[in-house]
N, C-alpha and C positions, 0 to 999 in steps of 0.2 A: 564576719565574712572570711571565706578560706583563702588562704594564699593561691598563687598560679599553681604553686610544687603538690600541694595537695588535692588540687582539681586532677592536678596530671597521675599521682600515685593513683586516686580514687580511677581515673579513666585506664590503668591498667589492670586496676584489681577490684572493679566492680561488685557491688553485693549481687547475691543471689537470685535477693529477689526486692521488688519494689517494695512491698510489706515489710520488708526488715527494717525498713529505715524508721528513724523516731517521727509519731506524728508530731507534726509545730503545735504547738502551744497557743499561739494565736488563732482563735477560729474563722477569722479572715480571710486565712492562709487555705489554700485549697493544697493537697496532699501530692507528692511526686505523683510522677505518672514513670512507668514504661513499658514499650510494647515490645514483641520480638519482631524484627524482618531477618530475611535470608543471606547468610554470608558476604558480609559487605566488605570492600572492596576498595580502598581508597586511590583515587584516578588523579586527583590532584588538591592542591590543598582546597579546605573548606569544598570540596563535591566527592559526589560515590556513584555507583555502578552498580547493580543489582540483578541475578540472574535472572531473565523475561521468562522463564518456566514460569509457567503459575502452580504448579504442584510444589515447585522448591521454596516456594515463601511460607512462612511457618505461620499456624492459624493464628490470629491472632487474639489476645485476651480477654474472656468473656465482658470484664467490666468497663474494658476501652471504651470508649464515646464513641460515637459514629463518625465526627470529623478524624478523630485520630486514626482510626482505620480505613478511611477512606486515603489521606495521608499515609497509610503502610502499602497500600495497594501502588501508589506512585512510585514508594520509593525503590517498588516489585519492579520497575518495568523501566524506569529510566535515571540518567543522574540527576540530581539535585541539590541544589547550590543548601550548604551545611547555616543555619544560623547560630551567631554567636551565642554562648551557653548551653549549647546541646554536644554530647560525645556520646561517638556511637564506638561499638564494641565488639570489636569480629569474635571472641572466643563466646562471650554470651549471647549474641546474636540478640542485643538489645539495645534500646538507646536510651538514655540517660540524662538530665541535668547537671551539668559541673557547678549551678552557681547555688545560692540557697533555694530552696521550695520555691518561690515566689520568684525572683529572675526564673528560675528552670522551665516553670509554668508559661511565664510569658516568652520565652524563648520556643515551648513548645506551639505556643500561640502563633507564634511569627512562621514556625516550621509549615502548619498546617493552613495557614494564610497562603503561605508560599505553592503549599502544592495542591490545594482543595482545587481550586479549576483546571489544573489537571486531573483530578481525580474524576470530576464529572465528566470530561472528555478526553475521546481518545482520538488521535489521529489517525489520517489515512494509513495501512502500510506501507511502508518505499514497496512494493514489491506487491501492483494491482493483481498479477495470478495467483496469490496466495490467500488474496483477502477470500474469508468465509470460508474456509475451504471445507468447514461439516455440512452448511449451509446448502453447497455446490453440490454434496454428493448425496443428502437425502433427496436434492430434487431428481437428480440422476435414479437413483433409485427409486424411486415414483413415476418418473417418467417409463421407464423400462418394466416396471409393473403392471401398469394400464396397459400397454403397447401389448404384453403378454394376456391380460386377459380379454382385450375386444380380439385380438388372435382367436383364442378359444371361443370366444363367442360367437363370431363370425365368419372361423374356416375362412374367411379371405377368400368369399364368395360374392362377387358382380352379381349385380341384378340383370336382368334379361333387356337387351332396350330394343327401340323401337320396331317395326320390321322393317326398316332400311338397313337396319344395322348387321353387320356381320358376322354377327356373333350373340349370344346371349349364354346368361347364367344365370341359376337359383340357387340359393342358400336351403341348405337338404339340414331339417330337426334330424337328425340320427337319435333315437333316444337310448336312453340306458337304462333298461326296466330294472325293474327288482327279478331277483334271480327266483324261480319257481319252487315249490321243490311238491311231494306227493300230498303234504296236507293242509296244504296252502290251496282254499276257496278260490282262488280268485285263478290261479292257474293251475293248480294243483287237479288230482281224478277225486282223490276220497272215495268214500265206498258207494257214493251214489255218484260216480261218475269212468264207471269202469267199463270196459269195450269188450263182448267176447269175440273172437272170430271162428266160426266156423271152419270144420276140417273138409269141406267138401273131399270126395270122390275125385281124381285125378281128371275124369272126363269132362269136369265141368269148367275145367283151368287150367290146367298144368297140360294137358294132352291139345289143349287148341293152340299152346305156344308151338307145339312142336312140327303143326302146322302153317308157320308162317310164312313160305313161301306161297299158301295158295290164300290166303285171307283177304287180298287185295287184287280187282286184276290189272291196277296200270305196275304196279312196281308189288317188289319183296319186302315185307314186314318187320324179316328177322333181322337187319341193323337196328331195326327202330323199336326193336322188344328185348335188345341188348339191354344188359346193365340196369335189371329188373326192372326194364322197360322205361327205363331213359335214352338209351340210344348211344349211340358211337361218342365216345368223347369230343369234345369239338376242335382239340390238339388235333385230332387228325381230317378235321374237315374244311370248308372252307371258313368257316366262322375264324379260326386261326387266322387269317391275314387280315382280320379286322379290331378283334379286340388284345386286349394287352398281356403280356405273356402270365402275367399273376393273377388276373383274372379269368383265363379260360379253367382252369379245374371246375367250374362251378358252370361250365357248361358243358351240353351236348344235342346232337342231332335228333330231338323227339318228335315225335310223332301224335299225333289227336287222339287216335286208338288205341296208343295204348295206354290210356288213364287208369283202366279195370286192372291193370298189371300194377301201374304203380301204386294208384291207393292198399292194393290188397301188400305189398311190400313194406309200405310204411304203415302200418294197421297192424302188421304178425311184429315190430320192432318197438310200438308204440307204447309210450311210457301208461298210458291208463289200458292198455291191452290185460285182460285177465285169466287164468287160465283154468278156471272157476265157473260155471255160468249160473250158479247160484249166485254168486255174487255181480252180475254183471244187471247193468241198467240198461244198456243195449246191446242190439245182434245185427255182427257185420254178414253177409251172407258173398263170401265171394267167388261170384256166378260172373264170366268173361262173356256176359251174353250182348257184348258188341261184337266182339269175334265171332260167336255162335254164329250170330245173324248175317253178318258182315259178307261173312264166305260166300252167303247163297244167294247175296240182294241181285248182282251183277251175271249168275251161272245158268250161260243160255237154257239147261235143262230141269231147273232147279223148280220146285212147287212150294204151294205155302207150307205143307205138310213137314217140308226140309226144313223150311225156316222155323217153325216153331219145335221142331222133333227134339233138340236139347232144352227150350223152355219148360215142356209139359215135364220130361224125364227132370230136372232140377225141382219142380213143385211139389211132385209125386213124393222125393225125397224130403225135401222139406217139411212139408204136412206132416209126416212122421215124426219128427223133431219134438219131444216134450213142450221147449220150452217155448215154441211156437205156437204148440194148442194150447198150452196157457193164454197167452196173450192174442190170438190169433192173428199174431205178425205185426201187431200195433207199434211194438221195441224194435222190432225190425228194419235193417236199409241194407240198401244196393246199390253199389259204384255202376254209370252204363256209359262206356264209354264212346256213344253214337245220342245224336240227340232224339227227344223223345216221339216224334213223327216215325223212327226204323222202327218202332215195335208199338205201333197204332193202328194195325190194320184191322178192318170188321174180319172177323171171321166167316162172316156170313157173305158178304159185298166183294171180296176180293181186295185186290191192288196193291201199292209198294206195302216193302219190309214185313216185317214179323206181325205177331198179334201178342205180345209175352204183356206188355200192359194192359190189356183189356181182359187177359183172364181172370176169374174170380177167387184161385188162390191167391193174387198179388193182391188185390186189392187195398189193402192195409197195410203194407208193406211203403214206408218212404224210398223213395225211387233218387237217386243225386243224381243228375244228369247235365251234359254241358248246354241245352237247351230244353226247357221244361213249357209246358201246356201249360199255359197262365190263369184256366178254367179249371185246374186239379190240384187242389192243396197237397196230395202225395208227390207230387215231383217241386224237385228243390236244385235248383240251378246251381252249379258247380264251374269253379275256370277253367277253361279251355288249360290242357297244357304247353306251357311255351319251355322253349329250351335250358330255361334259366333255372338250376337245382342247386341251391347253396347248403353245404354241408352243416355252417356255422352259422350263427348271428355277426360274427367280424366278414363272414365271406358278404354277404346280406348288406351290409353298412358298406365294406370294399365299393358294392355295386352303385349303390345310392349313392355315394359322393362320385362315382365316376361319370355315372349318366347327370347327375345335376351341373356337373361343372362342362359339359362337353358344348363349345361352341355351337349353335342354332341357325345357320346363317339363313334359312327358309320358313315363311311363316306357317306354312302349311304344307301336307305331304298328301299321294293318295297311292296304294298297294293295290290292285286288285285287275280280274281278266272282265273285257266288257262282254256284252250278253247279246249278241250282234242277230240273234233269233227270235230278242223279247223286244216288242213294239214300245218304244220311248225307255229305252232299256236306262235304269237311274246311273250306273256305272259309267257308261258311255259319255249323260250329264255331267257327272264329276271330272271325267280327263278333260272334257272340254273347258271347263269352269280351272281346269289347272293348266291347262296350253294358254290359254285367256289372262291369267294370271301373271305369265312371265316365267321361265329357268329361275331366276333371281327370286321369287315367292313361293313357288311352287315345286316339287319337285314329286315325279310320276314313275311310275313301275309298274309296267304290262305284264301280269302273271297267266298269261295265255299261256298252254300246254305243260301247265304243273310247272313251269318258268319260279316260281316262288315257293314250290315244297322243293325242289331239286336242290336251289339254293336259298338257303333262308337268313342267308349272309347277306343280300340285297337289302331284303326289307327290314331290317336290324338296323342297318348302317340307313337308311332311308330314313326312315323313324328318329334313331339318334340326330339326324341335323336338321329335322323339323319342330319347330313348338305345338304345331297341332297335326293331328291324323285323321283323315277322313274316313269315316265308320258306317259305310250302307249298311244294308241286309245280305246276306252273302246268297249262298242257295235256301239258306233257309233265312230265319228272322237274324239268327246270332252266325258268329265268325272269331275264329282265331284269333285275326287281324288287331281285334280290338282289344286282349294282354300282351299282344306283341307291340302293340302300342305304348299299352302303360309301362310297362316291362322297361323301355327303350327310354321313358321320362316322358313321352308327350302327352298332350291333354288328348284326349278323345274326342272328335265330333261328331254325334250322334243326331240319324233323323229319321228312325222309328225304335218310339219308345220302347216296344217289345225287344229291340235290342239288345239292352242294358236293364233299366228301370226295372221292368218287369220281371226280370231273369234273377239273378243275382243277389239276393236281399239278404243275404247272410255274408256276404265279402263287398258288396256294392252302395253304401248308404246313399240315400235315398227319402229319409223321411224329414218331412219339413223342410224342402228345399235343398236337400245337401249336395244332391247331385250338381246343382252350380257352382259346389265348393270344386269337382274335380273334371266335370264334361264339362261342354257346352252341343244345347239343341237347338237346330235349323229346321225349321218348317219346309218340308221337303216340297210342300202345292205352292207356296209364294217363290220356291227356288225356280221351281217348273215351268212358272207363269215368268218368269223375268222379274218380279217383282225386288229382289235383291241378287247378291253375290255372294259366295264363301267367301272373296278377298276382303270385303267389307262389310261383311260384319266380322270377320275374326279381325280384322285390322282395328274397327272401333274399341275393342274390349281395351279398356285403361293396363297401363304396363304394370301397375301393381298388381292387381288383379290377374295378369296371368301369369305372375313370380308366384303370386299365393297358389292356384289353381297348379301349378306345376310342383310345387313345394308337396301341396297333398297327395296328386298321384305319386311322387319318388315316396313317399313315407306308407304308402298302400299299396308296392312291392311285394315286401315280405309276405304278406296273408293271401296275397292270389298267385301265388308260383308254388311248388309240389318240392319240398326240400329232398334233398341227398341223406339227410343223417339219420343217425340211429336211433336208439332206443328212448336216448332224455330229448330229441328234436335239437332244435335251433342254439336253445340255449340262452341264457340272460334275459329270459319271460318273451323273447320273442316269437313267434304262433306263424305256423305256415298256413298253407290251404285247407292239409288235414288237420292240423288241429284246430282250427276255425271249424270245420266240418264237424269231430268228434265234439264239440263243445255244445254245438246246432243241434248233434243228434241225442243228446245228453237232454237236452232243454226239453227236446218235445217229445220224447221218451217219457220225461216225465210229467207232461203236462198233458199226454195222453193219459199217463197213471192215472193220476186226479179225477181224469172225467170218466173212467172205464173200471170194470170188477176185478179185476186179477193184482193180482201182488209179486213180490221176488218169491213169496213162500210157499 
């Protein structure tokens, strides 16, 4: 056994390492042990102190036992009362047996007796804001993650509530296409999908604009054939005191007539425009024979011979056209921007408008028209234009979140002049059914004496605070009314199918029921009879139902309004009117191919 003085030399001048010591000799004897801990510290006698870092405790030795480093981890973190025959060793940062192997051993025994049940527990911290504190901040950080992406998901968009309520909202899909470009099928022209436009003659276009003072007789045309036939900016009309200063660029004061202006604008900029006509699949022919006709319908001295004299003079030229006697006009179409009743007259019989569709050069000719003869497969129903011309796909989206989020406080709206000559006039029906209604449900707008072309800031802002708009027949089957509707976000209420349904089949779906996805239709003879109300049955429709219905019209926006931009369109694969149109005419251009003899060649 060592003396005291030797235990004390050996605890100043410790071996290196546990290994260096001689194994015992007795196989009984289980062999020193020592572990390393961190900078100890002596606090007073028999106890120590240890720095609480846990990176400052030094790892400990692969061949330790599990209790002895469980026991190192204590000795990590708090003081602990020293047992007799262990010395611990600030410069080797080890601990040690002073007595032989075996006292050492059991002295280590006693050490780890001493602190194993601290080792499996840990106390509370004096300091409950500090406990967990990584704990605290990944949930923080999880919390403020989700928070950011139902943000993104949901634009922090209300749903629409009841119609008591005063207010509503829909959550507007804005989508973000794939970006187009010219050899991309799916948006792209490619070589079988390329547009030529004809150079017409000055006479047949360009020389009627210059005419716009006399093409109308209650008012002048040439504000509204401004700005290739978009019209006055709406910065300087009344539209300004209704919409939001970052949104007016992307409007202006347009006009119905002049659609033959703007499609032929956006058509000469148009990215599948080709300058080629060998290469082209179809032929724009732009002929302003709504203007043509327009001038003469209303001119006290005016005969049919007027009306049709630029028709016949436009076919004569045409007919000459190579690439027309190839095809005999089957590739061919024409913008008219008068519905297709101004140019139906018998040549023979007399009576309103022109005769330019009943001659037998058009005949094979596809006719775009903003109301088409639902008995004539060449006429193909086109949207009315509304004021709304967005440059970009962001101006486009700007608008969709603005109409989708704009308070509703009316369940229903109705625009229009009553018919106070036509016996059981249906317009007259509707104000009454919206006087009946309530201000609080309803809200109305007398467009008596052009009151709604003068200003069309009324029924814009009317539109915007209704969830539905009521949709008769105008003077004819179709009307304005009813993109200055969707336009504005509201649903449509439609009660003669020839309205909508039958019109519109290239911008309007329609097949298998879809048209419930964004109208709703009223049986106009059960209205007549008393038999129901527009307040209730638009009031029965479930509030889901008319969040989704309202969701669809804001997202079928962009394809029925007449964009502002250039040459590549919209932009981010989103498609306005005309290029919905140019894709329409692409289709049965070539599906005319198919069934008929002639070739590109």
């Amino acid at each position: 056994m060592r003396t005291q003085a030797e235990g004390r030399a050996e605890a100043e001048h410790p071996p290196s390492s546990s290994h260096s010591r001689q194994r015992p000799t007795n196989s009984h004897r289980k062999p020193p042990l020592s572990f390393p801990v961190s900078a100890l510290v002596y606090q007073q006698p028999r106890s120590l102190t240890l720095p609480t870092a846990k990176h400052d405790l030094h790892p400990p030795i692969p061949r330790l036992r599990a209790p002895y480093r469980g026991a190192a981890h204590v000795l990590a973190s708090r003081a602990v009362p020293v047992p007799p025959g262990v010395a611990y060793h600030i410069k080797s940062r080890s601990c040690t047996p002073t007595l032989d192997p075996l006292q050492s051993r059991d002295a280590l025994d006693r050490l780890v007796t001493a602190v194993a049940p601290m080792a499996m527990y840990r106390p509370e911290h004096p300091n409950p804001a500090t406990r967990r504190p990584r704990l605290v901040v990944l949930l923080l950080v999880a919390f403020f993650a989700l928070q950011f992406l139902v943000v993104l998901a949901f634009r922090a968009v209300r749903p629409p509530p009841s119609p008591a309520s005063s207010s509503a909202t829909v959550s507007v899909p804005v989508p973000m296409p794939v970006a187009v470009t010219k050899d991309d099928d799916s948006g792209g022209c490619g070589e079988d999908g390329l547009v030529y436009v004809y150079d017409l003659p000055p006479v047949f276009n360009q020389d009627l604009l210059g005419l716009c003072d006399a093409l109308a007789p209650w008012y002048s045309l040439c504000p509204y054939l401004a700005n290739d036939g978009l019209g006055l900016p709406a910065g300087g009309t009344n539209l300004s005191e209704i919409l939001p200063r970052e949104l007016l660029p992307s409007w202006y004061a347009s006009d119905q007539f002049a659609l033959e202006h703007i499609v032929h604008r956006r058509l000469l900029s148009h990215r599948c425009r080709t300058a080629d006509p060998a290469r082209a699949a179809a032929f724009f022919v732009p002929f302003y024979a709504g203007l043509a006709v327009g001038r003469h319908l209303w001119a006290a001295n005016a005969t049919d011979a007027d009306r049709d004299r630029d028709c016949v003079a436009l076919l004569a030229w045409l007919h000459a056209q190579p690439h027309y006697r190839r095809s005999r006009g089957w590739d061919h179409f024409i913008a008219l921007g008068r519905i297709t009743w101004d140019f139906r007259r018998s040549p023979d019989a007399g009576g309103w408008g022109g005769s330019f569709l009943t001659m037998p050069g058009v005949a094979n000719v596809t006719r775009l028209v903003i109301e088409r003869d639902p008995w004539d497969d060449m006429d193909v129903g086109i949207p009315y234009p509304t004021g709304f011309h967005p440059r970009t796909a962001a101006d486009a989206r700007a608008w969709q979140r603005y109409v989708a989020a704009r308070p509703r406080p009316r369940l229903f709206a109705f625009a229009g002049a009553p018919r106070s000559s036509i016996k059981g006039d249906f317009r007259a029906l509707l104000l009454n059914e919206c006087q009946a209604a309530g201000d609080d449900a309803c809200g109305s707008l007398d467009c008596a004496e052009g009151k709604c072309i003068k200003n069309n800031a009324l029924v814009l802002q009317l539109f915007m605070e209704s969830r539905f708009c009521l949709q008769p027949r105008g003077d004819s089957f179709t009307r304005r009314s009813l993109f200055d509707c969707m336009v504005a976000g509201a649903v449509p209420v439609l009660f003669w199918r020839r309205s909508a349904y039958r019109q519109y089949g290239w911008y309007l779906p329609v097949v298998d029921g879809e048209e419930e996805e964004w109208s709703v239709f009223i049986d106009r003879n059960r209205l007549r009879a008393g038999n129901l109300t527009v307040r209730g049955v638009l009031a029965a429709i479930p509030e889901a139902r008319v969040r989704r219905m309202r969701e669809r019209v804001v997202e079928m926006i962009p394809w029925i309004v007449y964009s502002a931009a250039g040459g590549d369109g919209l932009g981010g694969g989103m498609k306005d009117a005309v290029d919905v149109m140019v894709d329409g005419m692409v289709r049965r251009a070539a599906e005319q191919r198919r069934t008929r003899t002639w070739s590109n060649t």
